[in-house]
N, C-alpha and C positions, 0 to 999 in steps of 0.2 A: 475748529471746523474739520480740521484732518479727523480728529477721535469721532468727529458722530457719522463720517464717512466712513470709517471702518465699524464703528458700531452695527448701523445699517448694513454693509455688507455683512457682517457675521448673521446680523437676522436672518436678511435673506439665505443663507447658504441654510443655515439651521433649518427654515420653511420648504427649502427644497430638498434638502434630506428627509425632512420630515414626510414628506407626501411623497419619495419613492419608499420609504419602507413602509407608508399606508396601501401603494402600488402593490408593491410586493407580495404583502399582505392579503390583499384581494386580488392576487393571482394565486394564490396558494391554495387558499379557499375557494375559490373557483375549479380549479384540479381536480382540490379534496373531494368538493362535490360530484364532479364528473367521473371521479376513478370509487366514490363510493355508489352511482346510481349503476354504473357501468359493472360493480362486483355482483348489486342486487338484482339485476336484469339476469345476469350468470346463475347466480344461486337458485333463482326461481326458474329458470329453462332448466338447469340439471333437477331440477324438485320435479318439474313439470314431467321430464324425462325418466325417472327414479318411478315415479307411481306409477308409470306405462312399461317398465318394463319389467317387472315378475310378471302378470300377464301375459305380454310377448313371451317371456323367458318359462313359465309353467306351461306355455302350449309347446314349444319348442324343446324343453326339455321333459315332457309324461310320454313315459314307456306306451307303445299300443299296448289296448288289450286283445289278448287273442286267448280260443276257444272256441267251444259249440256256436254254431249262430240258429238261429229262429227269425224268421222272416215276419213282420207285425203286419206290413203293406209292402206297396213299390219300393216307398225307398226309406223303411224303417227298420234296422234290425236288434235282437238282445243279443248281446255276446257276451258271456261269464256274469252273466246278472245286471248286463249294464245296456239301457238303451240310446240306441244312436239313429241321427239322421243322416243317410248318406250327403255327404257335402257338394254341392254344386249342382243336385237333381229335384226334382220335382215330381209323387208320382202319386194316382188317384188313390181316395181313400178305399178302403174296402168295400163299404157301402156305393162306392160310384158304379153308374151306369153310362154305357158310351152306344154312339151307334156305330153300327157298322158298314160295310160299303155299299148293303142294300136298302141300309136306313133304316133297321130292325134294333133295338137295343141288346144289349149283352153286358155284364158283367164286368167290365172293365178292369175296378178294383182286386176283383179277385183273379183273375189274370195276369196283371200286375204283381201280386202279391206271388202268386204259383211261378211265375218265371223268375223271381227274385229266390223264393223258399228252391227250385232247382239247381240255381247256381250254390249255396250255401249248403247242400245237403251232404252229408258226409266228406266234406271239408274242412278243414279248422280256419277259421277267421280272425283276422287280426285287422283291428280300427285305429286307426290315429288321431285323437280328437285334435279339432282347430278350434275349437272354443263354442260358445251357447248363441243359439240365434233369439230371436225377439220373444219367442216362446219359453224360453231358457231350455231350449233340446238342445241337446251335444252332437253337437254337427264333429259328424268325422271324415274320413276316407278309410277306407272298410277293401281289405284286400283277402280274396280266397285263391291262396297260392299267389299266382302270379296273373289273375281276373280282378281288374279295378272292379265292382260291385257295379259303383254307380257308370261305367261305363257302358256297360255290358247293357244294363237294364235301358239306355239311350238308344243302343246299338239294334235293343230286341223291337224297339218302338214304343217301352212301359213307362218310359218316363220321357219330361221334359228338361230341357236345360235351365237351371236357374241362374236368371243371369245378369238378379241381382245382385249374387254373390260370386262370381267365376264364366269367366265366356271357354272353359277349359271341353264342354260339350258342345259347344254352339255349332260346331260342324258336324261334329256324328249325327245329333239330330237333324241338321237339313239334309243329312244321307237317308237316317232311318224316315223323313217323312217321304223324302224322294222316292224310295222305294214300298210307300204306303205299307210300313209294318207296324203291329201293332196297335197305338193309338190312331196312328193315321191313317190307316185304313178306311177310317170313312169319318164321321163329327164326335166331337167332343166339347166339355166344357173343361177348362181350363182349372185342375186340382184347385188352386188358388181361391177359383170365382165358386166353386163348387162349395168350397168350406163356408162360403161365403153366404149361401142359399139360392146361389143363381141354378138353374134347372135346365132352360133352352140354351143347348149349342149354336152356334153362328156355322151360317151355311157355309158347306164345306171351302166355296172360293174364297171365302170370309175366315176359314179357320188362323187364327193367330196362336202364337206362339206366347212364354213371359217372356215381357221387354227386356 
């Protein structure tokens, strides 16, 4: 009797050894899994990270180009053979027409274009690209001397703030509309909507800005 009560207990003990190192087992595995999903999560955030940043890193490290500029419109210039969109502005194409404070059309575009071609006139220019907009145009920041480009042109009333890229104008413009220079002087259609084939501007109480 004694031997099958020790036999039995040796089972038992065997059966419970056995099922903690089955425990053990699928605790390890468990881990393994956790610390292998937890390296893949890593691996793909730095992958994710690594393809974004030459990008970031090619706009942050290209030299400006600087040299002769030539004024295309408001806010398009060539400098050393390369064209760029002034960054953060907005200005009529050449062909636009604008009214004016007595509600007479004028020229706009070329207006635009002639106060931008003054400021770059026997200056050297130097652009800093930030990269391509939806157009694939090389949006830069464009300095003549010590004259931000596209500020200047906010400042004269030639352009408008884009702001869907930068709210860095957003006030020079409500100075330059405040003091009705320029575009503001009387209605306009909105560069934008122009491109677009819109034709009637919105009455002047109406005149809006881009969003």
């Amino acid at each position: 009797m004694t031997g099958f009560l020790l036999s039995d207990g040796l089972r038992i003990m065997r059966a419970q050894k056995s099922l903690l190192i089955r425990r053990a087992h699928m605790v390890a595995c468990v881990s393994l899994l956790a610390a292998l999903a937890l390296s893949g999560a890593v691996l793909l955030n730095s992958q994710a990270r690594a393809a974004d940043a030459p990008k970031a890193d090619a706009n942050a490290t290209t030299p400006p180009v600087a040299g002769t500029a030539v004024a295309i419109d408001g806010s398009h210039v060539v400098v050393d053979g390369r064209r760029f969109k002034l960054f953060g502005i907005d200005a009529p194409d050449v062909d636009q027409t604008c009214d004016d404070a007595k509600g007479k059309a004028y020229p706009c575009g070329l207006d635009a274009r002639a106060a931008l071609a003054a400021l770059v006139a026997g200056n050297e220019v130097a652009c800093k690209p930030v990269g391509p907009n939806q157009f694939d145009e090389m949006l830069a920041r464009c300095m003549a001397g010590t004259v931000d480009l596209a500020r200047a042109e906010i400042d004269a009333g030639w352009a408008i703030a884009d702001r869907t890229r930068s709210l860095d104008y957003a006030d020079p413009e409500l100075a330059a509309r405040a003091a009705k220079r320029g575009l503001w002087q009387g209605r306009f259609v909105p560069p934008v909507d122009w491109r677009a084939g819109e034709r009637v501007a919105p009455p002047r109480q109406f005149q809006r800005t881009v969003p």
